[in-house]
FITI-86314 format. One line per 5 residues: their letters; for each residue y, z, x of C-alpha. Coordinates in pm, 1 decimal. Layout:
A) Y Z X; ...
REM end
This chain:
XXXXX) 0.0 0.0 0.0; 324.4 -136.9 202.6; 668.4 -46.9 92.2; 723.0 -389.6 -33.3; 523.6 -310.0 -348.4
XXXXX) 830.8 -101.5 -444.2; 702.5 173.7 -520.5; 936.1 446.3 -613.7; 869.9 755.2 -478.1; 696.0 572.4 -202.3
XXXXX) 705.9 853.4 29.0; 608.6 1106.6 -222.7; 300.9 941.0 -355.8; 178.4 891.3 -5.6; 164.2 1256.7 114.3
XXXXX) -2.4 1360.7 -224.1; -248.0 1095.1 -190.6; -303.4 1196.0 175.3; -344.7 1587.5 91.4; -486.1 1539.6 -210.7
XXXXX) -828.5 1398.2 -414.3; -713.2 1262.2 -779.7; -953.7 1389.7 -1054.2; -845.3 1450.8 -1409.5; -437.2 1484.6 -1315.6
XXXXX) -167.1 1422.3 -1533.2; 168.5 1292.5 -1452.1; 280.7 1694.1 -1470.6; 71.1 1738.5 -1173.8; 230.2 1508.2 -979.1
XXXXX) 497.6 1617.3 -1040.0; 429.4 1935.3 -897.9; 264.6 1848.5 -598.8; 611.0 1646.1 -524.6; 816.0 1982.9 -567.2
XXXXX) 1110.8 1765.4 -752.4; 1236.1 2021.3 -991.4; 1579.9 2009.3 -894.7; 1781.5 1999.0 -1254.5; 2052.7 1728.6 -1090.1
XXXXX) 1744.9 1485.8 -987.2; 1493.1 1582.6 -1267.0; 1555.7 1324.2 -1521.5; 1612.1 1037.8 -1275.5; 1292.6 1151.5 -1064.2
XXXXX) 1092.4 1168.4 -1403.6; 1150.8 839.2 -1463.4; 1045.0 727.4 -1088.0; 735.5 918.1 -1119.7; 684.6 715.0 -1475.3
XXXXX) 752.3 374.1 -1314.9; 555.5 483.8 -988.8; 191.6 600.8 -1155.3; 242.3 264.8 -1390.8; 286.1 45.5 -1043.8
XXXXX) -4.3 226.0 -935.8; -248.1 156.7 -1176.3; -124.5 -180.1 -1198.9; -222.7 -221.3 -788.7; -595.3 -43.6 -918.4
XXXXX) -480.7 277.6 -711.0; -532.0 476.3 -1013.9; -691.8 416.8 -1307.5; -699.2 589.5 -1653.8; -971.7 819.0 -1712.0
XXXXX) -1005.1 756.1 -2099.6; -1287.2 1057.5 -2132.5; -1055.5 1313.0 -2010.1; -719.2 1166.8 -2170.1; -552.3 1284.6 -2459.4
XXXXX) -277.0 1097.8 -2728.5; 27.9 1328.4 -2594.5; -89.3 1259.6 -2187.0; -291.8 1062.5 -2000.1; -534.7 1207.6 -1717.4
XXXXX) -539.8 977.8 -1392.5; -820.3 968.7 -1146.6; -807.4 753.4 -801.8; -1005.3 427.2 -758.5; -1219.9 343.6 -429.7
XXXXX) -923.8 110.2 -322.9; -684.1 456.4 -278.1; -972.6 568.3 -22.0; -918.2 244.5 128.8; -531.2 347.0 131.0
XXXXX) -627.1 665.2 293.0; -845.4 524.0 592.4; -625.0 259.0 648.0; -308.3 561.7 658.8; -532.4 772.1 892.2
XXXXX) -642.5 499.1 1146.9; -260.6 372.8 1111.5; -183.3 740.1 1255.2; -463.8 740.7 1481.3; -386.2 428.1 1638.8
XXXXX) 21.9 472.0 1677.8; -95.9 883.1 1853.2; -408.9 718.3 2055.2; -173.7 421.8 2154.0; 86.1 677.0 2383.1
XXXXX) -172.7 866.8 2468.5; -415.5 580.6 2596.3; -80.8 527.2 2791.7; -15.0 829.6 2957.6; -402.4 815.3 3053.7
XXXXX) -400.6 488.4 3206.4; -80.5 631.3 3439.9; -228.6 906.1 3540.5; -556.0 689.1 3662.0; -284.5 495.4 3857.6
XXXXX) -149.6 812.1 4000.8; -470.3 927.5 4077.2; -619.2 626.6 4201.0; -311.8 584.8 4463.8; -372.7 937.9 4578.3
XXXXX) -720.6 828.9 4658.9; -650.0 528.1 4854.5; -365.5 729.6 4992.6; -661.5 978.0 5116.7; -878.3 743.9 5248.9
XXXXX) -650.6 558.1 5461.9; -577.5 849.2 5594.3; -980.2 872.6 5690.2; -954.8 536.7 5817.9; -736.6 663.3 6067.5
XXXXX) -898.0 999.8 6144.8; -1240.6 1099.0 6037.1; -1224.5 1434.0 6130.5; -992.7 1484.2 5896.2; -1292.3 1406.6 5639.8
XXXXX) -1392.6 1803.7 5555.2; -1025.7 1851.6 5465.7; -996.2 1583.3 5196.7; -1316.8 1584.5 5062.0; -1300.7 1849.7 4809.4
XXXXX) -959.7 1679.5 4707.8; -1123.4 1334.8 4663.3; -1381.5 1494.7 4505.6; -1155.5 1615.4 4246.0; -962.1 1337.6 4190.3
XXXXX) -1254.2 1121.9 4102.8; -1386.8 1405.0 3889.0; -1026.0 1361.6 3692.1; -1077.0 988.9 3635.2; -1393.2 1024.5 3486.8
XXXXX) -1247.2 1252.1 3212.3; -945.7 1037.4 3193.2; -1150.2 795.0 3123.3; -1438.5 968.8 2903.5; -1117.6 1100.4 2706.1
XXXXX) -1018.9 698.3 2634.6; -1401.6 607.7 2512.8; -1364.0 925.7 2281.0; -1084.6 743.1 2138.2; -1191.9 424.2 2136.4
XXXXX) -1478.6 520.3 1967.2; -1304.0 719.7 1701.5; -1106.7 412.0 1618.3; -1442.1 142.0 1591.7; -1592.5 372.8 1268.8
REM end
């Protein structure tokens, strides 16, 4: 569900949706679960709400549960396609948090990688300077590999 679908109370609808399952609600839950009971906005934010759940059963987001209904309100429930709203929300987090991290992770392979070679040109020039870098190659290497372990945990996250 993109903005463009003009939703109103785009924002709103989201966070509920992302906090919340939708069994047997009606519109008055919604509207508490939005918190807009401000007297100044009520009447105006009523009306989004109104407009809103009708664009959303219109996009099959929510559908009318006709058992549960009644003449003076109807009940809503959610449809498969708003848990296909909510995965595509979560790995649209997932990906824009994984992205800077990934990032960070790949510099600090760089760093660590140039410390390495840094170590072992060193060597090159002195081997008997070999039992004092060891332990610090050692660890290095050791940092890359859960650097790198810690990017296949993501990238694994993101492939289900």
């Amino acid at each position: 569900m993109s903005k463009s679908v003009k939703l109103p109370l785009y924002d709103e609808f989201l966070k509920i949706f992302i906090d919340h399952e939708i069994i047997n609600w009606q519109a008055k839950h919604f509207w508490e679960k939005m918190g807009l009971n401000q007297r100044y906005r009520a009447k105006h934010c009523k009306r989004l709400l109104y407009v809103g759940l009708r664009v959303l059963l219109r996009c099959k987001y929510l559908e009318i549960d006709s058992s549960k209904s009644s003449k003076k309100a109807f009940s809503y429930k959610e449809t498969p396609r708003l848990n296909e709203l909510r995965d595509s929300y979560k790995k649209q987090k997932l990906e824009a948090v994984f992205s800077i991290k990934k990032s960070e992770f790949l510099n600090q392979i760089k760093d660590k990688e140039n410390n390495i070679e840094f170590i072992e040109s060193l060597l090159s020039d002195d081997k008997t300077l070999e039992k004092y870098f060891t332990s610090h190659k050692e660890k290095l290497e050791a940092d890359i590999k859960n650097i790198k372990s810690n990017i296949k945990f993501m990238d694994n996250i993101m492939s289900f």
